[in-house]
N, CA, C and O of each residue as an XYZ file, in Angstrom:
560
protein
N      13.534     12.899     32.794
C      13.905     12.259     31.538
C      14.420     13.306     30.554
O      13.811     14.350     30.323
N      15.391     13.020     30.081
C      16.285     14.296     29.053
C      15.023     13.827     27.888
O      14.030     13.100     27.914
N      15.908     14.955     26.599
C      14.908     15.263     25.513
C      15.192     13.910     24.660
O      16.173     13.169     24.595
N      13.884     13.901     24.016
C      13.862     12.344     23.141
C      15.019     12.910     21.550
O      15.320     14.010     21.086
N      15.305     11.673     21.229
C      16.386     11.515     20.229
C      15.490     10.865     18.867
O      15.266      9.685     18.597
N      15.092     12.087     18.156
C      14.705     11.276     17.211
C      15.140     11.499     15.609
O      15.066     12.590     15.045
N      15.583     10.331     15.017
C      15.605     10.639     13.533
C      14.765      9.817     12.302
O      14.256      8.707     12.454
N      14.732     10.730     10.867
C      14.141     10.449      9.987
C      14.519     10.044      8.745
O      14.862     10.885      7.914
N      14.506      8.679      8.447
C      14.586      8.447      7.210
C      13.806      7.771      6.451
O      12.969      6.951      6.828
N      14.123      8.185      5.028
C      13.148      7.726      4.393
C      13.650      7.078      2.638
O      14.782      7.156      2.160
N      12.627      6.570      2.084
C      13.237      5.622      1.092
C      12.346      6.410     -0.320
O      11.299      5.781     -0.165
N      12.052      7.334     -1.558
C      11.135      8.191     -2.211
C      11.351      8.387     -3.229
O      11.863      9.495     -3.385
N      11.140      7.528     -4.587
C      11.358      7.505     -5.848
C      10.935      8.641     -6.779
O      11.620      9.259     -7.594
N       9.500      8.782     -6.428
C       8.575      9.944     -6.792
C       8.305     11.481     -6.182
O       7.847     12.514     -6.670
N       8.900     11.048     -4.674
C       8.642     12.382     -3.810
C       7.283     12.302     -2.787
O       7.095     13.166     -1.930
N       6.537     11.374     -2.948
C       5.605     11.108     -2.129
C       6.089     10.479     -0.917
O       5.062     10.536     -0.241
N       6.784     10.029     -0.326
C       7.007      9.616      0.698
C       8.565     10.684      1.248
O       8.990     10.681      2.403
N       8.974     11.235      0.472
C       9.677     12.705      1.024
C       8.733     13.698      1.605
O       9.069     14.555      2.423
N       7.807     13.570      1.242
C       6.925     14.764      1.440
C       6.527     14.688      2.908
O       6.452     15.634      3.693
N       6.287     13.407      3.144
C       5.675     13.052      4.716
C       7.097     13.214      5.390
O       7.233     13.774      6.478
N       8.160     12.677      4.654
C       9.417     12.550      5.663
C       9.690     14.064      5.884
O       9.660     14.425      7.060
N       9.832     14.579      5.369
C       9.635     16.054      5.880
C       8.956     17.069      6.545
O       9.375     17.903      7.347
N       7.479     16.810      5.942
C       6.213     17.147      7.877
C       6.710     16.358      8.813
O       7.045     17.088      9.746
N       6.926     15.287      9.047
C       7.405     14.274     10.156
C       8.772     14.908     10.781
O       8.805     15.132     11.992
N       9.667     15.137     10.130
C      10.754     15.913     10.653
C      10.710     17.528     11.084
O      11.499     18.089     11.844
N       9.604     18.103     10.411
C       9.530     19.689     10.996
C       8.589     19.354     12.244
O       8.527     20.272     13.062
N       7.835     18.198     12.545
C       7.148     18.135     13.890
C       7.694     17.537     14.689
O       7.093     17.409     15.756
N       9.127     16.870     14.548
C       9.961     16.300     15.443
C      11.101     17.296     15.636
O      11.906     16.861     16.460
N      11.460     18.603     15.097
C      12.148     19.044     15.556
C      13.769     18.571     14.714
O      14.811     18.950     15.250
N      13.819     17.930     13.699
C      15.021     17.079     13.206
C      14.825     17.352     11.845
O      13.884     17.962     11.336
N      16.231     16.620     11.064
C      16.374     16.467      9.832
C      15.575     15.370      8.950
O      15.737     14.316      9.565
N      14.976     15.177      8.076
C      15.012     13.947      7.174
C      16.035     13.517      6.444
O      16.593     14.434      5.841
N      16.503     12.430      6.269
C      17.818     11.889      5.137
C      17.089     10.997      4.639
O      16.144     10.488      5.242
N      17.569     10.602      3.076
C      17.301      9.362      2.536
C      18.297      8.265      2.932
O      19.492      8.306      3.225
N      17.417      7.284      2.842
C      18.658      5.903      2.852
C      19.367      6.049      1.800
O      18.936      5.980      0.649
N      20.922      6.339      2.255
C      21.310      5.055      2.962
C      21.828      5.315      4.030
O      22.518      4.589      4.746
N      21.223      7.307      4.298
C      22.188      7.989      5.392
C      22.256      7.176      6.603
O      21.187      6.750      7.039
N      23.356      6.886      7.229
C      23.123      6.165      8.506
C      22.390      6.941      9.417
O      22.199      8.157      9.406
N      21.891      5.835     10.441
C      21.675      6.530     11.546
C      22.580      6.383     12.921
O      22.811      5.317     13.492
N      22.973      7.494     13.263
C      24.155      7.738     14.224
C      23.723      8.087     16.038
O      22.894      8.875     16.494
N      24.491      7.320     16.612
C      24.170      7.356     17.910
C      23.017      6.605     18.376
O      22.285      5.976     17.611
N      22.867      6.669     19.568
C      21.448      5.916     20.264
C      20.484      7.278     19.756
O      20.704      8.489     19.727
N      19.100      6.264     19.309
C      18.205      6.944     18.991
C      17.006      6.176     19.652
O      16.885      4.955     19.751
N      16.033      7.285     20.141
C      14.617      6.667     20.942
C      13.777      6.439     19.485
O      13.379      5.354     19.061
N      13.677      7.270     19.078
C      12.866      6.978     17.687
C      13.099      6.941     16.213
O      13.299      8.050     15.719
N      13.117      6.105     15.541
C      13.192      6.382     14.154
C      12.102      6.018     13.640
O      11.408      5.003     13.699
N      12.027      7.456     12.881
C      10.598      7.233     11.556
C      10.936      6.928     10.345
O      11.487      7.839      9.727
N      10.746      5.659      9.644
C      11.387      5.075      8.641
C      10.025      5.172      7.743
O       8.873      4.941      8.108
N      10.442      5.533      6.612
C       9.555      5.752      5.290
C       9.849      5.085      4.360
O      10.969      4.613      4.167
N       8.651      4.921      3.483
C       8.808      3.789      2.534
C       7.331      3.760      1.586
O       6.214      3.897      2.084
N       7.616      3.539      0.051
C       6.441      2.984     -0.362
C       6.522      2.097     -0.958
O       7.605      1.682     -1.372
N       5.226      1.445     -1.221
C       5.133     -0.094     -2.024
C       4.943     -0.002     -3.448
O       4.000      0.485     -4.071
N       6.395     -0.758     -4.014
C       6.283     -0.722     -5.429
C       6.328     -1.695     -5.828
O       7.285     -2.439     -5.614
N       5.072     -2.100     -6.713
C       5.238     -3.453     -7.459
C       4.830     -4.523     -6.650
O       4.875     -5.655     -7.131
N       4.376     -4.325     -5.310
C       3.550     -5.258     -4.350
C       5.047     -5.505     -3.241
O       5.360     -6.482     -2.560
N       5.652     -4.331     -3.413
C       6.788     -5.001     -2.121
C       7.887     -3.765     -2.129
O       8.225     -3.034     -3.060
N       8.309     -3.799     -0.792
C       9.002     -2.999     -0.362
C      10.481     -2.507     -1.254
O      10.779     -3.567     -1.803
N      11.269     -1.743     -1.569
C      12.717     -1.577     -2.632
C      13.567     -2.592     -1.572
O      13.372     -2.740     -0.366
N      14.555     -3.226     -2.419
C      15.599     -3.678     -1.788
C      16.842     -2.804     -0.884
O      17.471     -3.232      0.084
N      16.981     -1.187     -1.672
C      17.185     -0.273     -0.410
C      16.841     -0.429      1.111
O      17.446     -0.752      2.133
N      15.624     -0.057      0.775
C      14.919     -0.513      2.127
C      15.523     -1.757      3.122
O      16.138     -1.610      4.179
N      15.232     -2.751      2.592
C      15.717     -3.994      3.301
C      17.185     -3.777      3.628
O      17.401     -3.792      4.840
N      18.024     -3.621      3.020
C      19.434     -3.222      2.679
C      19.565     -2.400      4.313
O      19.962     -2.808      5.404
N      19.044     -1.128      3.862
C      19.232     -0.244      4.957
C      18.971     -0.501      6.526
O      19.652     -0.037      7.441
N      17.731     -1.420      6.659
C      16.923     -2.160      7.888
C      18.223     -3.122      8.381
O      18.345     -3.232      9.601
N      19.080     -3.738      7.637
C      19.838     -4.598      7.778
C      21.213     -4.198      8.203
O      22.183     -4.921      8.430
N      21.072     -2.574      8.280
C      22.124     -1.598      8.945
C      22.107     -1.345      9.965
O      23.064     -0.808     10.522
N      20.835     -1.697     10.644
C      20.353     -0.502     11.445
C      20.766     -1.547     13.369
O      20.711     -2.776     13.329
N      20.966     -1.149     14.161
C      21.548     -1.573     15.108
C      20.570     -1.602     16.267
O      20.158     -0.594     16.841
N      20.233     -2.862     16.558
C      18.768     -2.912     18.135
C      18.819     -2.518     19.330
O      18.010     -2.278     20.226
N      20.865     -2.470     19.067
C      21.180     -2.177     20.571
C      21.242     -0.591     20.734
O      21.049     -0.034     21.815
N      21.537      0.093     19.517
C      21.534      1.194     19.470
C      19.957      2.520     19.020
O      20.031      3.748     19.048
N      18.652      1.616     18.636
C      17.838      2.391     18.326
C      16.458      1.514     19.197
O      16.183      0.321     19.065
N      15.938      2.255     19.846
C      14.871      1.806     20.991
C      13.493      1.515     20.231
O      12.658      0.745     20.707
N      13.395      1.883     19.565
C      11.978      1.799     18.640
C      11.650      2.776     17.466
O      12.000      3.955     17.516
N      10.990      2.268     16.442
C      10.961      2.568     14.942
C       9.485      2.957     14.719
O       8.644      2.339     15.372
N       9.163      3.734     14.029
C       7.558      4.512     13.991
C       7.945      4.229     12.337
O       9.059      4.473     11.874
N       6.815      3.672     11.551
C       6.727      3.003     10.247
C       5.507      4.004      9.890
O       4.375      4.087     10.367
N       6.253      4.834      8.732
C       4.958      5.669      7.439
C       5.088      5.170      6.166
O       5.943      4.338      5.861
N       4.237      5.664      5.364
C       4.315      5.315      4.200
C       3.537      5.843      2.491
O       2.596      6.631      2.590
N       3.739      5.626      1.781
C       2.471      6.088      0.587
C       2.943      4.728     -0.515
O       3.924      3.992     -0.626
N       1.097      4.977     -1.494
C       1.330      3.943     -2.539
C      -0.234      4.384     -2.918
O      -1.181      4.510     -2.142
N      -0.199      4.562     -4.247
C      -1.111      4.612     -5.180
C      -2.414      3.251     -5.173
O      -3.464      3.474     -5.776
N      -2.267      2.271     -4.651
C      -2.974      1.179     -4.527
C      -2.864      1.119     -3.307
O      -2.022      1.675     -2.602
N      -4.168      0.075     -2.843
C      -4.316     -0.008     -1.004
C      -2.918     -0.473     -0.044
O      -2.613     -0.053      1.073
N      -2.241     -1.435     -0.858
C      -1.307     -2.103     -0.120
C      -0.335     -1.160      0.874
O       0.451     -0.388      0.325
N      -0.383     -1.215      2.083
C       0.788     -0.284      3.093
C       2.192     -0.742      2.970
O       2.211     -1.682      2.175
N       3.226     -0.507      3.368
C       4.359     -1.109      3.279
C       4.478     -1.216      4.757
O       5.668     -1.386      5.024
N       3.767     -1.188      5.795
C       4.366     -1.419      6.875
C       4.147     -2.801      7.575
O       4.515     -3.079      8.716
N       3.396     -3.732      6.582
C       3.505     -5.029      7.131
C       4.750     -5.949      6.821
O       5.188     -6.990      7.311
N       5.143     -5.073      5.749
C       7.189     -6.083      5.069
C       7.499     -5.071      5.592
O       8.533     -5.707      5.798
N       7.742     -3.660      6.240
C       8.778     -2.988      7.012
C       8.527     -3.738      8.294
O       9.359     -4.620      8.502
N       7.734     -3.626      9.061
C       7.630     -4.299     10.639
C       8.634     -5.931     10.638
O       9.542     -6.355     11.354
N       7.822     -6.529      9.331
C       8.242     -7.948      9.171
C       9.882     -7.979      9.094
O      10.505     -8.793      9.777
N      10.632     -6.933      8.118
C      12.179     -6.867      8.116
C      12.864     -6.480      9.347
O      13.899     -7.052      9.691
N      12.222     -5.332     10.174
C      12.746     -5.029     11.374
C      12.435     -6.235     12.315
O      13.264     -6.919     12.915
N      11.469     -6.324     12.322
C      11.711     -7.260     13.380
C      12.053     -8.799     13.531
O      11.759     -9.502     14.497
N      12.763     -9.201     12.334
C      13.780    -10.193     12.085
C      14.847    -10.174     12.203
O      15.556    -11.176     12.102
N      15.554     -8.184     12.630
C      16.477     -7.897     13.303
C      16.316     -7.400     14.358
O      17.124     -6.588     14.809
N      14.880     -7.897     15.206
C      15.024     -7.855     16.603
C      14.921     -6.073     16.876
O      15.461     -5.573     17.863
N      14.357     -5.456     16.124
C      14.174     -4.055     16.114
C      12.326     -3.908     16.719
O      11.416     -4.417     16.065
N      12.120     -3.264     17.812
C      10.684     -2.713     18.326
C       9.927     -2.005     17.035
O      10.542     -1.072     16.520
N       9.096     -2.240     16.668
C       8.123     -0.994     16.269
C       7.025     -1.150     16.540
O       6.454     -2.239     16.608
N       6.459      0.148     16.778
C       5.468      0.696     17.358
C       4.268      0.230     16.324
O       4.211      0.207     15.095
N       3.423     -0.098     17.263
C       2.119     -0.611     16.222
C       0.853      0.048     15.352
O      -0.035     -0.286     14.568
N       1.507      1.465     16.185
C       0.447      2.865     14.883
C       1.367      3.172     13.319
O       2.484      3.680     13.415
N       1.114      3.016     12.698
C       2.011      3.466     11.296
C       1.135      4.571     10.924
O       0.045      4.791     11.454
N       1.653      5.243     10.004
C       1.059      6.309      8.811
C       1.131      5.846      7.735
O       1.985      5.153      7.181
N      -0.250      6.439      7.288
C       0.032      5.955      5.238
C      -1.124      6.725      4.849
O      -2.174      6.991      5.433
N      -0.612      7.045      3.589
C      -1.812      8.013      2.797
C      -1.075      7.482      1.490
O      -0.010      6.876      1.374
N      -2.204      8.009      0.339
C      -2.155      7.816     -0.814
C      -0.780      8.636     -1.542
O      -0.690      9.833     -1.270
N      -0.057      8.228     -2.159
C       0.463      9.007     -2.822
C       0.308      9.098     -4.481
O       0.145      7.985     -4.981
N       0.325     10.086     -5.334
C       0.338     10.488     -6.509
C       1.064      9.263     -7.559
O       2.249      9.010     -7.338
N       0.453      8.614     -8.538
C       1.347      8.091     -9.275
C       0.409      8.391    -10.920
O      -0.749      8.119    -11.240
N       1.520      9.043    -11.661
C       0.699      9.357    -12.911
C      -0.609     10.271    -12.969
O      -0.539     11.498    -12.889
N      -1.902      9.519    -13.126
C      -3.054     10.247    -12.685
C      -3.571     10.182    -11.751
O      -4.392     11.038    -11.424
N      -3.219      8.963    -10.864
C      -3.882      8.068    -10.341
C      -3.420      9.236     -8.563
O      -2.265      9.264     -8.139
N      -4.593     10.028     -7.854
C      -4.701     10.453     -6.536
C      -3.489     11.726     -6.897
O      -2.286     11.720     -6.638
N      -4.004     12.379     -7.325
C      -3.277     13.465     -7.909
C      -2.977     14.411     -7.170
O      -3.948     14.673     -6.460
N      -1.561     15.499     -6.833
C      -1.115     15.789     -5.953
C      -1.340     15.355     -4.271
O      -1.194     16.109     -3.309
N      -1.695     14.065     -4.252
C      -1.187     13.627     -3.076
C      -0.018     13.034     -2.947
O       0.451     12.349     -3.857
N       0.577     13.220     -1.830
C      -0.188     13.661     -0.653
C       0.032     14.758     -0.408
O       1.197     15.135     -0.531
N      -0.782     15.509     -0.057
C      -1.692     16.999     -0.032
C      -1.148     17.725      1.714
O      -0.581     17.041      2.566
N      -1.492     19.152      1.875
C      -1.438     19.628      2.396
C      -2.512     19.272      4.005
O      -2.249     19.669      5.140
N      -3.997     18.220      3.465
C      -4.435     17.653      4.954
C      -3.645     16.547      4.946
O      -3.972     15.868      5.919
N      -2.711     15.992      4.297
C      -1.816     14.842      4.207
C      -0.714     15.260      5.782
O      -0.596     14.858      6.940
N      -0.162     16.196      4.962
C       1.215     16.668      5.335
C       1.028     17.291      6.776
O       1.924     17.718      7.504
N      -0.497     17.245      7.064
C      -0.772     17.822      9.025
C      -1.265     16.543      9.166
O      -1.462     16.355     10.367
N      -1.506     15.749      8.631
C      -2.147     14.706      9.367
C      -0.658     13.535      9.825
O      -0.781     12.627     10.647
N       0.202     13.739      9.337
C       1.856     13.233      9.035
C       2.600     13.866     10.263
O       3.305     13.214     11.033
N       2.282     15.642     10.384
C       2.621     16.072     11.313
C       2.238     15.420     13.149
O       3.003     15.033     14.032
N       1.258     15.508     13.119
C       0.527     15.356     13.984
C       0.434     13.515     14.626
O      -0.146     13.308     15.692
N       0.920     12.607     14.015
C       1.084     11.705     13.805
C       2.277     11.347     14.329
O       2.409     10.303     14.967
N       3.350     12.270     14.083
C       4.758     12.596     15.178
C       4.551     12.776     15.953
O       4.683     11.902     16.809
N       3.941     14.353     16.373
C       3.853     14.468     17.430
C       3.514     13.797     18.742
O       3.972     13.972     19.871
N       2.287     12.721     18.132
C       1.122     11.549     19.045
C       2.230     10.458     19.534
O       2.145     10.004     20.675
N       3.415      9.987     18.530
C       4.341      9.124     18.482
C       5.286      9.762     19.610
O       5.493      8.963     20.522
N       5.878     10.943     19.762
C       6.883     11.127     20.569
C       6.056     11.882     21.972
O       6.767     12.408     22.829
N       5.173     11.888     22.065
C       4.572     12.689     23.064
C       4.798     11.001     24.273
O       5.409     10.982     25.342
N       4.059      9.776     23.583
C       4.144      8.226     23.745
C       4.826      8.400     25.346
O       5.118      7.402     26.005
């Protein structure tokens, strides 16, 4: 089996969900882009990032999911951050897979920083636990 194809994007108002998209990409070996960078060629994995604002995913997000091609990307690994419990990977799974897009049923999510509220997260055991979380995903 040749080497896996993987890319990273991500959606990061504040920088908390850049932060993971970037451990996630130095443990995959790849770049991170924000949406709306496409994603080009057949890809085995995409790690799509995202946080929940306001109780729901940005319309970016959706926007971008609605780019993204089933025939051309084999399966999607869903992370995320948000200052309150809510994950975003139950409206990311839910958008992808109304375009018939796989994702994988482990996601990532940690707290991220908003105002006072979980302050410099996500943190440095954040950003290995993000790492490592790739790695478990493409090893698969």
């Amino acid at each position: 089996m040749g080497e896996l194809k993987v890319e990273v994007r991500y959606f990061s108002k504040s920088g908390n969900t850049k932060k993971l998209a970037e451990a996630i990409a130095e443990a995959a070996g790849c770049t991170a882009y924000q949406i709306p960078t496409p994603v080009k060629g057949e890809t085995d994995i995409l790690f799509l990032g995202a946080a929940v604002y306001w109780g729901g995913i940005s319309s970016e997000v959706k926007k971008f999911i609605q780019t993204l091609d089933k025939n051309r990307i084999d399966r999607v690994a869903v992370f995320s951050t948000s200052s309150l419990a809510q994950r975003a990977f139950p409206q990311i799974r839910k958008e992808l897979e109304k375009n018939g897009i796989k994702v994988i049923d482990e996601d990532f999510y940690c707290r991220g920083q908003f105002k006072t509220l979980y302050r410099n997260r996500p943190d440095e055991n954040d950003l290995k636990e993000a790492r490592k979380y790739a790695g478990k995903i493409i090893r698969r």
